[in-house]
TIVEXBA-395245 format. One record per residue (C-alpha): residue in one letter; x, y, z. Coordinates in nm, 2 decimals. Example, Ala and Ser with C-alpha at 12.3 -4.5 7.8 and 13.67 -1.06 7.14 Angstrom:
% TIVEXBA-395245
<pt marza="A" u="1.23" v="-0.45" w="0.78"/>
<pt marza="S" u="1.37" v="-0.11" w="0.71"/>
END
This chain:
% TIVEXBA-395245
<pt marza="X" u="7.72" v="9.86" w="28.54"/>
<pt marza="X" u="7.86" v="9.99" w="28.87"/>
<pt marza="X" u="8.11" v="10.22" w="28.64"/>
<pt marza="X" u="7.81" v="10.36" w="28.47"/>
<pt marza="X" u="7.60" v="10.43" w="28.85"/>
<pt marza="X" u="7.94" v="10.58" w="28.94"/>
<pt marza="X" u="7.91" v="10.80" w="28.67"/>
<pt marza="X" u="7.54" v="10.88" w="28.69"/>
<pt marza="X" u="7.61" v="10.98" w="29.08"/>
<pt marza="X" u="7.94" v="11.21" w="28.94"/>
<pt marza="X" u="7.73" v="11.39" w="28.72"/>
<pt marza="X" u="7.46" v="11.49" w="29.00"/>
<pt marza="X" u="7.15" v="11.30" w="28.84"/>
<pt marza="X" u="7.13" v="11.08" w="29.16"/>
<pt marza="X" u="7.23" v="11.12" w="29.51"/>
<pt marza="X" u="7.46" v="10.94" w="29.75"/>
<pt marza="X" u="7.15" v="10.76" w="29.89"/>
<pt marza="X" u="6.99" v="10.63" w="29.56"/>
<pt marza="X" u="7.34" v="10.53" w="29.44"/>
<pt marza="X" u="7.39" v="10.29" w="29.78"/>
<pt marza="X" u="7.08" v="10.13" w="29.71"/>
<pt marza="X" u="7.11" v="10.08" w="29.31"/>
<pt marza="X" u="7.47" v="9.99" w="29.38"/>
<pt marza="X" u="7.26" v="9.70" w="29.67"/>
<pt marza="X" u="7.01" v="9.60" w="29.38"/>
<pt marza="X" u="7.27" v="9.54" w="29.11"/>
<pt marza="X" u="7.53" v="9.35" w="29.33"/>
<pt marza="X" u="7.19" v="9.16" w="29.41"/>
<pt marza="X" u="7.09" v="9.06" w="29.11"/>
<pt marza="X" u="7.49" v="8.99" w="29.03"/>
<pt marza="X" u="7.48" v="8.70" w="29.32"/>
<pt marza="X" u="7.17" v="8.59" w="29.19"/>
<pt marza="X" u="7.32" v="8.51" w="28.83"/>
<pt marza="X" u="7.54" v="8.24" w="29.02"/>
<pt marza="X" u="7.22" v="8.02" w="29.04"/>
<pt marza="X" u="7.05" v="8.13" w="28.71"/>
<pt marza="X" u="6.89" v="7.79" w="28.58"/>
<pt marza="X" u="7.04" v="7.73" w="28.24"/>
<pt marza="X" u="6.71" v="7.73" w="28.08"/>
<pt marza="X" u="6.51" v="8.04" w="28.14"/>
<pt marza="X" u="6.15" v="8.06" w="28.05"/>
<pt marza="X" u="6.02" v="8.34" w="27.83"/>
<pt marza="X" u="5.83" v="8.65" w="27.91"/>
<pt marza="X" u="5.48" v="8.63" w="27.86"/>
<pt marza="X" u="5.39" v="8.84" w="27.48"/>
<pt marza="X" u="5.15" v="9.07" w="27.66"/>
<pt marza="X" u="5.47" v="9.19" w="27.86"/>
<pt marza="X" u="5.63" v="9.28" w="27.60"/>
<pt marza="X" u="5.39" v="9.53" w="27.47"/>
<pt marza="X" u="5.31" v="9.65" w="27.81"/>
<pt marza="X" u="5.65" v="9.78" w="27.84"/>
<pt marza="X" u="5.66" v="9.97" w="27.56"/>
<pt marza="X" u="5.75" v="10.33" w="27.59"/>
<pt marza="X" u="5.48" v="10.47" w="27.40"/>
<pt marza="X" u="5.22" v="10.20" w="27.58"/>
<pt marza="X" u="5.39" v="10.18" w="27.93"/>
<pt marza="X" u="5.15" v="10.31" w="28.24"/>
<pt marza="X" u="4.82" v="10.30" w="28.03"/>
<pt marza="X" u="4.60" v="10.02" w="28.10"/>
<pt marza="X" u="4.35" v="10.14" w="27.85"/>
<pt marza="X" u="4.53" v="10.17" w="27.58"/>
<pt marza="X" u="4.73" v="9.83" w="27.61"/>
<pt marza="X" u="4.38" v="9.68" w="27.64"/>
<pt marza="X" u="4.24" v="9.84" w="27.31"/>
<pt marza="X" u="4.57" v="9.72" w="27.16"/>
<pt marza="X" u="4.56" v="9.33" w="27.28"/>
<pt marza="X" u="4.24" v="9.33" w="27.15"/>
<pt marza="X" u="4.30" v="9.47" w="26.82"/>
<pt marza="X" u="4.65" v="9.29" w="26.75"/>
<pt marza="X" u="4.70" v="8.97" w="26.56"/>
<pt marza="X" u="5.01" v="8.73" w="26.63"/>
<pt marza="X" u="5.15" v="8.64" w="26.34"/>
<pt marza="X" u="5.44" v="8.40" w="26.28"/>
<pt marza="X" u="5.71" v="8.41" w="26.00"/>
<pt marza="X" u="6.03" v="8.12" w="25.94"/>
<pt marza="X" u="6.36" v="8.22" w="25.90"/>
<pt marza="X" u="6.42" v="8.38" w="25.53"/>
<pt marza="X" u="6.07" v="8.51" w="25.53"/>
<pt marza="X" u="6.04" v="8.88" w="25.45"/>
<pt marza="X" u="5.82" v="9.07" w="25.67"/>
<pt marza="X" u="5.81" v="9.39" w="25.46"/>
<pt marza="X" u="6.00" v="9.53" w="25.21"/>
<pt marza="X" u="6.11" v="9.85" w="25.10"/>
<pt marza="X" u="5.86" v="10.04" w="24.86"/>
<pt marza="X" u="5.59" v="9.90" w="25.06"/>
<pt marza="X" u="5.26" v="10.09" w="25.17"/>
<pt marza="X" u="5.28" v="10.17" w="25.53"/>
<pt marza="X" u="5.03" v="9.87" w="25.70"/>
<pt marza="X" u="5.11" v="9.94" w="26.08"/>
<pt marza="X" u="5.34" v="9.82" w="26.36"/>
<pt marza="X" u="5.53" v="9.48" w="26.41"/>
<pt marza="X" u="5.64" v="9.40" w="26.78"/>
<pt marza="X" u="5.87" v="9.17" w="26.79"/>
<pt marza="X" u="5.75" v="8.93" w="27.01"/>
<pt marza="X" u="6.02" v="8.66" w="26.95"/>
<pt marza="X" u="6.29" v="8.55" w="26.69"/>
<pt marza="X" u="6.58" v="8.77" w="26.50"/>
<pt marza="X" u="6.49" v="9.03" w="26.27"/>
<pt marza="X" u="6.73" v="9.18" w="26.01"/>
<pt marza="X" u="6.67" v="9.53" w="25.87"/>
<pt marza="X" u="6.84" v="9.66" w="25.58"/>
<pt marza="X" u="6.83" v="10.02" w="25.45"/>
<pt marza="X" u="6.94" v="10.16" w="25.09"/>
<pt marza="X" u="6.89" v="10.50" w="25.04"/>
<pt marza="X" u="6.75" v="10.63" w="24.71"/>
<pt marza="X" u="6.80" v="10.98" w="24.51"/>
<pt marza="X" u="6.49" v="11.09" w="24.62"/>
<pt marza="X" u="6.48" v="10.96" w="25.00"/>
<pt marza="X" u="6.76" v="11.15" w="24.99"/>
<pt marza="X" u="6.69" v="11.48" w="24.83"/>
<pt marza="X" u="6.35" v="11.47" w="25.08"/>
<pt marza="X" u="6.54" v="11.46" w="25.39"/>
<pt marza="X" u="6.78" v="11.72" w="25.26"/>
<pt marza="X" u="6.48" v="11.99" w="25.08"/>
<pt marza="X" u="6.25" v="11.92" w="25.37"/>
<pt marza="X" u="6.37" v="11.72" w="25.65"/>
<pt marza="X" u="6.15" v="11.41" w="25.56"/>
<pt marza="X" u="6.30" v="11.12" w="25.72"/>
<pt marza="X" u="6.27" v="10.79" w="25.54"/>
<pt marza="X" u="6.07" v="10.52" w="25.75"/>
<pt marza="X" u="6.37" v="10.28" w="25.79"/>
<pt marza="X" u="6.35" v="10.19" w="26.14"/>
<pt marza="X" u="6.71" v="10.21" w="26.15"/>
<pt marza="X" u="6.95" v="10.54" w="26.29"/>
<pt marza="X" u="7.30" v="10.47" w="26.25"/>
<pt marza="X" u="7.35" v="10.72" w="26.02"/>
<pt marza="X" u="7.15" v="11.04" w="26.08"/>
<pt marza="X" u="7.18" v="11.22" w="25.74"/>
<pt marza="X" u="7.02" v="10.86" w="25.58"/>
<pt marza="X" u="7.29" v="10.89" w="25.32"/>
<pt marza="X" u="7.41" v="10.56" w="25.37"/>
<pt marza="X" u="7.33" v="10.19" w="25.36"/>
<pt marza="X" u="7.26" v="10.06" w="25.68"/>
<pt marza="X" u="7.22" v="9.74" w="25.84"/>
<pt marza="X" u="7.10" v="9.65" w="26.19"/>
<pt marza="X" u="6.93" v="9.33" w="26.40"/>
<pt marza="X" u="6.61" v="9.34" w="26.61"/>
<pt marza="X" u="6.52" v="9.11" w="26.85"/>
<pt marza="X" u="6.24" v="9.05" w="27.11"/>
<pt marza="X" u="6.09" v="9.40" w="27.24"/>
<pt marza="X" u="6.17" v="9.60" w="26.91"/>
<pt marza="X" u="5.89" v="9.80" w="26.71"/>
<pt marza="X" u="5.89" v="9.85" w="26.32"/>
<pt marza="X" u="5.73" v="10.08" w="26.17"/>
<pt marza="X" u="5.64" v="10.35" w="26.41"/>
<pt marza="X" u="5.70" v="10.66" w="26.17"/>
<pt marza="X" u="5.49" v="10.50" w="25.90"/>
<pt marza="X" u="5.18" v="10.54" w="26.14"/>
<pt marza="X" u="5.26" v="10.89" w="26.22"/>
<pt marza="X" u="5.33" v="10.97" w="25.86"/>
<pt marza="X" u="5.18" v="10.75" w="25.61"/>
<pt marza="X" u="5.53" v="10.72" w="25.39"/>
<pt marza="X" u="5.61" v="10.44" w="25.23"/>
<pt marza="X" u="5.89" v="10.18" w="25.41"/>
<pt marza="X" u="6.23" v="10.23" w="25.33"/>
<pt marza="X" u="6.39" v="9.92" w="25.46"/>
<pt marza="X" u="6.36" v="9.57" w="25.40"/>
<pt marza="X" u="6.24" v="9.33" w="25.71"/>
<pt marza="X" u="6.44" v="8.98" w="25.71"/>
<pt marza="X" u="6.31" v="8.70" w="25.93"/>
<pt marza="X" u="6.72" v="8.57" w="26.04"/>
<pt marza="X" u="6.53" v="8.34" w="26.25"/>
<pt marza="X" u="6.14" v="8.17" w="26.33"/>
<pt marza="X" u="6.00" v="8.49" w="26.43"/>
<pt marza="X" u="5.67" v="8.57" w="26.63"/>
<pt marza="X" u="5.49" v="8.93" w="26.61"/>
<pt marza="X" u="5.21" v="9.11" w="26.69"/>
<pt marza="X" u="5.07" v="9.29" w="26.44"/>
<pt marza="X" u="4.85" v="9.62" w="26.45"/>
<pt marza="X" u="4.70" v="9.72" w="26.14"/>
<pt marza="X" u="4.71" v="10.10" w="26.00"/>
<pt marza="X" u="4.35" v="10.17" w="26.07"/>
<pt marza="X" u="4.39" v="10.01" w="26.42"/>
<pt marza="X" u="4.65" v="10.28" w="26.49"/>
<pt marza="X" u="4.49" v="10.56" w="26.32"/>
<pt marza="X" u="4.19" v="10.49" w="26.57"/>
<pt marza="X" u="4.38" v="10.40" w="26.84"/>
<pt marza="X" u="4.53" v="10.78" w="26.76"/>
<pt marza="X" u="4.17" v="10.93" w="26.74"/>
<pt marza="X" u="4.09" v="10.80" w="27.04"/>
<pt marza="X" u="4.36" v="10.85" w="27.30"/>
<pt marza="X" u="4.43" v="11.15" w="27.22"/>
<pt marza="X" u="4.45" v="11.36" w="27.56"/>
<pt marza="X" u="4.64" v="11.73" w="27.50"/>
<pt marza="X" u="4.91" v="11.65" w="27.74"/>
<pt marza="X" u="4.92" v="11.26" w="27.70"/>
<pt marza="X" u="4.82" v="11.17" w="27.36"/>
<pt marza="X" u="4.93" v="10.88" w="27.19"/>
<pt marza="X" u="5.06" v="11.03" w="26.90"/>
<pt marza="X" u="5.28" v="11.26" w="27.12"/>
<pt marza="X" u="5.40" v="10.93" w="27.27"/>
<pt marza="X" u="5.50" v="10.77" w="26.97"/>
<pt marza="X" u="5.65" v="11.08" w="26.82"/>
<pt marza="X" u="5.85" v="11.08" w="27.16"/>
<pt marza="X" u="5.98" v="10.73" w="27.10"/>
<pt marza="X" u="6.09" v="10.77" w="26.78"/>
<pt marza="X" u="6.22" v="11.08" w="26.83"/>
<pt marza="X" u="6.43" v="10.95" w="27.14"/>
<pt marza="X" u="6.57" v="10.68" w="26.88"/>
<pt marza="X" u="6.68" v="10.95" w="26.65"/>
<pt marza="X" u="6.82" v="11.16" w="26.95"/>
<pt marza="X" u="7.03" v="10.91" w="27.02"/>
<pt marza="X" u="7.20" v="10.95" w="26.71"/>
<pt marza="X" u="7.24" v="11.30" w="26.66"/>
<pt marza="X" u="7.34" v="11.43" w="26.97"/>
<pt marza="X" u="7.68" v="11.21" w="26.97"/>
<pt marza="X" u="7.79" v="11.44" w="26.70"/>
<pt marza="X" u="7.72" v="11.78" w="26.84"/>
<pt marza="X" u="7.99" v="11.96" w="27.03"/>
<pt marza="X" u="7.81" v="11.98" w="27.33"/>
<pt marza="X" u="7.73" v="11.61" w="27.38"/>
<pt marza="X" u="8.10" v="11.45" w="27.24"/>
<pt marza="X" u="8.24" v="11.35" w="27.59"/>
<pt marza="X" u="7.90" v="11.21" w="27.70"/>
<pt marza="X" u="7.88" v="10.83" w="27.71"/>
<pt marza="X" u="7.55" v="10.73" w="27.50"/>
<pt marza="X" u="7.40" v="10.61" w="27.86"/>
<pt marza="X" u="7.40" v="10.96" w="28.02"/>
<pt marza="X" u="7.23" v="11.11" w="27.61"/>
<pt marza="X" u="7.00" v="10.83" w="27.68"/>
<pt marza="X" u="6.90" v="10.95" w="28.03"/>
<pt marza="X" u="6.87" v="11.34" w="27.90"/>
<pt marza="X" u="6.68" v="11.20" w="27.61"/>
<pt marza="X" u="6.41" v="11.05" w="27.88"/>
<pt marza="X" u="6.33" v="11.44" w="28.01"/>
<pt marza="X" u="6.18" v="11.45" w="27.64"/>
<pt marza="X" u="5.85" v="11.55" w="27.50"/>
<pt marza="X" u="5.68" v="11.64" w="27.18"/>
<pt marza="X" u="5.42" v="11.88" w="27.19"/>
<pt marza="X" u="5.13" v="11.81" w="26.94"/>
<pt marza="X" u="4.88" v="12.06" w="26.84"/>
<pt marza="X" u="4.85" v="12.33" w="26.58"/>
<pt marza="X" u="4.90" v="12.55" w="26.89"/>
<pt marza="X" u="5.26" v="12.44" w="26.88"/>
<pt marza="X" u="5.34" v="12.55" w="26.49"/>
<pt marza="X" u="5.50" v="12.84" w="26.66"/>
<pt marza="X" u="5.62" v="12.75" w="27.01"/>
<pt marza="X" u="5.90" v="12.99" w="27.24"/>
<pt marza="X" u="6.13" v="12.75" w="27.45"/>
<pt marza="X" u="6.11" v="12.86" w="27.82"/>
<pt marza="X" u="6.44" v="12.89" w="28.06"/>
<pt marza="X" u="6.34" v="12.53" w="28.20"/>
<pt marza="X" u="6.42" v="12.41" w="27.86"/>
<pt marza="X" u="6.77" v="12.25" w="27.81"/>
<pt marza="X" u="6.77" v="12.13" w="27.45"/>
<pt marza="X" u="6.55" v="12.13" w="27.15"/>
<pt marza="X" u="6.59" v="11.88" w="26.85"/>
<pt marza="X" u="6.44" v="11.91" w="26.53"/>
<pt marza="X" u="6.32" v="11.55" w="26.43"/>
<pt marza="X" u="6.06" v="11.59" w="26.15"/>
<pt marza="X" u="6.06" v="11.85" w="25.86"/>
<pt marza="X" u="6.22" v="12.21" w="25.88"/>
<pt marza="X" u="6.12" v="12.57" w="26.05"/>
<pt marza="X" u="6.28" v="12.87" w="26.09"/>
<pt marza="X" u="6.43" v="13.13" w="26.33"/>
<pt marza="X" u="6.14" v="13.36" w="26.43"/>
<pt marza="X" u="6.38" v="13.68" w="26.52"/>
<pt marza="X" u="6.64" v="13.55" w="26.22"/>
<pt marza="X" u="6.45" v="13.43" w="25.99"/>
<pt marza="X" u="6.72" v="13.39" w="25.75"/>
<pt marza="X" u="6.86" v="13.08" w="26.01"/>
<pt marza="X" u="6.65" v="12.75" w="25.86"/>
<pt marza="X" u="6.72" v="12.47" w="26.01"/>
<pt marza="X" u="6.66" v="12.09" w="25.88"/>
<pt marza="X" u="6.57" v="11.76" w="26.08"/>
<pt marza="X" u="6.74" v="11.59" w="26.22"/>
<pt marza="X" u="6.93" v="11.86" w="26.39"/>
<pt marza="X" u="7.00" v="12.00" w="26.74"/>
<pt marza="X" u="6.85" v="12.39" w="26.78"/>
<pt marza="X" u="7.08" v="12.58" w="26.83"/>
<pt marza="X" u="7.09" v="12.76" w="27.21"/>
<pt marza="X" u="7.05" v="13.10" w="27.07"/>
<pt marza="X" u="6.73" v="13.08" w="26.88"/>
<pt marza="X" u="6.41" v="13.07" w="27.16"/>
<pt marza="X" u="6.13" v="13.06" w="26.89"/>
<pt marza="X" u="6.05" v="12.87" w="26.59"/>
<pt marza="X" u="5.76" v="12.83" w="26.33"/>
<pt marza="X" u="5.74" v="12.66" w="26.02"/>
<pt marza="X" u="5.91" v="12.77" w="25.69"/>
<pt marza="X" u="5.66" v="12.89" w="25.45"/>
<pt marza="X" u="5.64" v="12.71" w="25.22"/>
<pt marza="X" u="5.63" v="12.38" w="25.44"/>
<pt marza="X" u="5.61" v="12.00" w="25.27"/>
<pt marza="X" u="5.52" v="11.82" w="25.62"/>
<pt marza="X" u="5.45" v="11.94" w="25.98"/>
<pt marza="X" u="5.77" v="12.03" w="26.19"/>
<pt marza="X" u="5.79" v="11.84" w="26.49"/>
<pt marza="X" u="5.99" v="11.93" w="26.74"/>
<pt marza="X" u="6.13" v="11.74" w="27.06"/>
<pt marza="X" u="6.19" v="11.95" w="27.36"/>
<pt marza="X" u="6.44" v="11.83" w="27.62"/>
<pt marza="X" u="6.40" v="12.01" w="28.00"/>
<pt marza="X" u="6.66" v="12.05" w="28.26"/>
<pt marza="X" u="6.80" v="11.73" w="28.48"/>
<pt marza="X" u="6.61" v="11.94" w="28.76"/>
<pt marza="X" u="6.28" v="12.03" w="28.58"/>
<pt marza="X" u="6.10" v="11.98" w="28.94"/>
<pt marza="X" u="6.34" v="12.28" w="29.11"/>
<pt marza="X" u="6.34" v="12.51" w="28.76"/>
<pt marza="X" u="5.93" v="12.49" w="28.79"/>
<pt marza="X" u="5.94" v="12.65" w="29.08"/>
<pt marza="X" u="6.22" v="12.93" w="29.05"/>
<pt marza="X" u="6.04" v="13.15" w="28.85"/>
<pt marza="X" u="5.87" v="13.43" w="28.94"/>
<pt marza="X" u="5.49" v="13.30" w="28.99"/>
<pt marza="X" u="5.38" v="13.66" w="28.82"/>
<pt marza="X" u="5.60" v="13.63" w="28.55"/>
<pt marza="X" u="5.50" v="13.27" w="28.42"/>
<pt marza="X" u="5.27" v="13.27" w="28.15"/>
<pt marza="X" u="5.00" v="13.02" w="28.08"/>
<pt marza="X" u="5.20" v="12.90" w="27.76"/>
<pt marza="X" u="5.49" v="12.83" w="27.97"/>
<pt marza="X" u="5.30" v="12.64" w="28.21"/>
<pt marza="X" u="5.16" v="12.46" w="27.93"/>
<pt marza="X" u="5.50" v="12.35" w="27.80"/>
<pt marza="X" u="5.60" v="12.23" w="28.17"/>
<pt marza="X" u="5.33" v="12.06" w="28.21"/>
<pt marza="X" u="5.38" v="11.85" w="27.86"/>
<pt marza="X" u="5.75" v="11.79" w="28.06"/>
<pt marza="X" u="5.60" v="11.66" w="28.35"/>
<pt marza="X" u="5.34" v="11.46" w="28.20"/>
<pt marza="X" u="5.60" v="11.30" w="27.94"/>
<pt marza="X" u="5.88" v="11.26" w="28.18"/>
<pt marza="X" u="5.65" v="11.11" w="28.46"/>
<pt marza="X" u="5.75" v="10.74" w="28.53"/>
<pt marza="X" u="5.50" v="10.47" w="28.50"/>
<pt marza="X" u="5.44" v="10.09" w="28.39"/>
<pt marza="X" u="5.19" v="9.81" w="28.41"/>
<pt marza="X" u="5.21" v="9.52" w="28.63"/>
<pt marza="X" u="5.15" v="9.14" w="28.52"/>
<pt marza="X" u="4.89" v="9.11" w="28.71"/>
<pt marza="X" u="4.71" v="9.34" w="28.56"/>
<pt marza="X" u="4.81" v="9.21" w="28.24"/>
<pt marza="X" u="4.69" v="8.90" w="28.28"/>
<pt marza="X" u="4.33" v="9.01" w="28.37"/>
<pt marza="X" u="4.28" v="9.14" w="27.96"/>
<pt marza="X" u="4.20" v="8.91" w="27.66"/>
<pt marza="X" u="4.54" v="8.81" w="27.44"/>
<pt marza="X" u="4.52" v="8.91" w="27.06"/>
<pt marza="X" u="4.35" v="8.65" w="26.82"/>
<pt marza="X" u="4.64" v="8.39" w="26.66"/>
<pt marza="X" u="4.74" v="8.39" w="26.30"/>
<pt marza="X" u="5.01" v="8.12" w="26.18"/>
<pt marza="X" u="5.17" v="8.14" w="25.85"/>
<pt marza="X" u="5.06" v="8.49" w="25.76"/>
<pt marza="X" u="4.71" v="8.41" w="25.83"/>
<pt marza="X" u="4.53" v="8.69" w="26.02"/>
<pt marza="X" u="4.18" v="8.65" w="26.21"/>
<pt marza="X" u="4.04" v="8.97" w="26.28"/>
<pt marza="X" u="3.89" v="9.06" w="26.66"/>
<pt marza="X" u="3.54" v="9.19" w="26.71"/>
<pt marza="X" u="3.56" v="9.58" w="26.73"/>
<pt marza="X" u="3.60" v="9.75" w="27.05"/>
<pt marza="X" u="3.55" v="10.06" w="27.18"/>
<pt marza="X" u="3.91" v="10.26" w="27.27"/>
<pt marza="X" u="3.89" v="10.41" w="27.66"/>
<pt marza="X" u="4.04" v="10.76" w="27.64"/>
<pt marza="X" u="4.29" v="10.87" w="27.82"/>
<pt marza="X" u="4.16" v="11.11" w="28.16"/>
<pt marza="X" u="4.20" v="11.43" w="28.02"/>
<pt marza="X" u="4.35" v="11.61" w="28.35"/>
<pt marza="X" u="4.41" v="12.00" w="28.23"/>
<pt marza="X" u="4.24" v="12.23" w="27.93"/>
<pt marza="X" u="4.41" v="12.35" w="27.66"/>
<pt marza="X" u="4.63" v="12.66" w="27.68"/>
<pt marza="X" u="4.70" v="12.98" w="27.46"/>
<pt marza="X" u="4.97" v="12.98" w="27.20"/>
<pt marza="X" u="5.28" v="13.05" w="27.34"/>
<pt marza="X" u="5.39" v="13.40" w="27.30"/>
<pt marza="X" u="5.73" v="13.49" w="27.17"/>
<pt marza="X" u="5.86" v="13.71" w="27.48"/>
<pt marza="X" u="5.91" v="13.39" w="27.68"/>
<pt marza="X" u="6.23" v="13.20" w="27.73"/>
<pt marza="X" u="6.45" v="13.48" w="27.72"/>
<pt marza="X" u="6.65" v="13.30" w="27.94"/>
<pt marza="X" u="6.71" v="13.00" w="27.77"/>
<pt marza="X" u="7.06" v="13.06" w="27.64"/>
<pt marza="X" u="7.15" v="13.18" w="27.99"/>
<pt marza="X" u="7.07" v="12.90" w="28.12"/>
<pt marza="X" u="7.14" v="12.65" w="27.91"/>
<pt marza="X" u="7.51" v="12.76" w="27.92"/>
<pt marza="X" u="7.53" v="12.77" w="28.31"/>
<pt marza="X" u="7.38" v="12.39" w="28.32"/>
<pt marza="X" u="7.62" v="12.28" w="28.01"/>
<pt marza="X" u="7.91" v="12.47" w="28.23"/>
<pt marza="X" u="7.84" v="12.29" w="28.58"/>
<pt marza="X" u="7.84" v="11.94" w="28.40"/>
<pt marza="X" u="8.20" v="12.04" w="28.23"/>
<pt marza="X" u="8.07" v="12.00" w="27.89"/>
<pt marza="X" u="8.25" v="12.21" w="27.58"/>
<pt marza="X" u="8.09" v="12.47" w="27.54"/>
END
């Protein structure tokens, strides 16, 4: 750990002052693990889905979800889901060992490749899905995130390697819960296109030229200064200079100025292309995840007030919305009602409640036009050349 705060403090992304005191808090901590009791009692279930990355910092919507979930318990060789079946919602794995395996067929295959469909596998080693694939999930882990956003089918198979608890939330308590929080900068289906699309990141960045001397902690921390931008305003979105990197995580679309360049998720947009749309003949919405500069605070405010469009302050404002950090205490945890209890994949439904929305804090902005971001590629080489990466 100190070798990786070392590192983080080399590359610039924090200072001498931040690293003495995270260098204090781990060395803390450390000492502390010399009178760790060797029994250590678990964290409460609500916990877990409050830190969520798609729930973390909104008490309203881990409310509406406590409320709507239903625990359910599986023994070890039961099979949670398997592939083939209908999408039906989100597991969090609450407790226990889960064992996912992938196979990929013909056409899960032929639909990534025609059309950039990714298969709902819950599983990334392998980011042309190609392969079989085989992974473990334990206590924290969600399954089943692009089925709600997509409606596919699963591709994998869900093992239970041990006694495993869940909670469950259905397919129509997502969709609502969708309908409902659904703020233009903070929406929960931007969220949890975020999260899955920071998974994916993570393993298709390591190939790229750019990223192949970066340890997979720093692509995880350029991977938090992510955000998706949902809205039919954003079938044809410009990238503005503040915009470092731009991956292509659902479906395909095209280079606006060369429209002969078509690229296919998952893939990293390349520097040189600063606007994209659709292809036209498109199968499934595009979705794009836009990654800003380590200093997106400093690049705001560079640019020429006159010359910033409401489109580009539109994007930046998804950036800083996405990118802002936030989390729920236990206290206030412990204040909402815990989700009804199911054993043996029994499942007691909860009275229906009414979703709070999130605070919708600005209006919605113009399409973006296609003059911005000319100086993306400008940019993004300068950055890319003071942190020594290839070029």
């Amino acid at each position: 750990m100190r070798s990786a705060l070392s590192e983080l403090k080399e590359d610039g992304l924090i200072d001498e002052k931040e690293y003495d005191i995270l260098l204090h808090l781990i060395e803390s901590k450390m000492k502390g693990l010399w009178h760790t009791p060797s029994y250590m009692t678990p964290r409460r279930p609500e916990m877990v889905v409050a830190d969520l990355q798609w729930v973390s910092g909104s008490t309203d919507l881990l409310s509406y979800l406590l409320k709507q979930a239903t625990i359910l318990q599986f023994a070890v060789g039961d099979v949670i889901y398997s592939a083939g079946d209908d999408a039906n919602g989100i597991y969090i794995i609450v407790s226990g060992v889960v064992k996912i395996n992938y196979k990929p067929s013909y056409d899960q295959i032929q639909a990534r490749e025609d059309d950039g469909i990714i298969p709902n596998a819950d599983i990334f080693h392998d980011a042309t899905f190609e392969s079989e694939m085989t992974d473990y999930f334990t206590t924290g882990a969600v399954l089943g995130e692009l089925g709600v956003l997509t409606g596919f089918s699963r591709a994998s198979t869900a093992t239970c390697e041990t006694g495993v608890m869940v909670y469950h939330l259905s397919q129509t308590t997502m969709q609502s819960a969708m309908e409902s929080f659904d703020d233009h900068y903070d929406s929960l289906e931007g969220r949890l296109w975020r999260t899955f699309g920071m998974k994916l990141g993570a393993a298709v960045l390591p190939s790229e030229p750019a990223f192949q001397a970066w340890t997979m902690d720093k692509i995880k921390a350029h991977l938090e200064l992510s955000a998706v931008p949902i809205g039919d305003q954003y079938l044809t979105v410009s990238f503005p200079s503040f915009i470092s990197d731009v991956v292509l995580i659902y479906g395909q679309v095209v280079n606006v100025t060369n429209p002969t360049e078509i690229y296919t998720a998952p893939c990293l947009i390349p520097s040189t292309c600063l606007q994209i749309r659709p292809v036209a003949k498109w199968q499934v919405r595009p979705r794009v995840m836009i990654i800003s500069s380590d200093d997106l605070d400093n690049e705001a405010t560079g640019d020429d007030e006159e010359n910033v469009s409401p489109s580009t302050t539109d994007i930046r404002n998804f950036m800083m919305t996405a990118t802002k950090p936030a989390s729920i205490d236990e206290d206030q945890v412990s204040q909402m009602n815990r989700p009804s209890a199911a054993v043996s994949f029994g499942v007691h439904r909860n009275s229906t409640v009414s979703p709070g929305r999130m605070s919708r804090r600005l209006s919605r902005a113009p399409e973006i036009p296609s003059n911005q971001g000319s100086n993306r590629s400008r940019r993004r080489r300068q950055s890319r050349a003071a942190r020594g990466d290839n070029p």
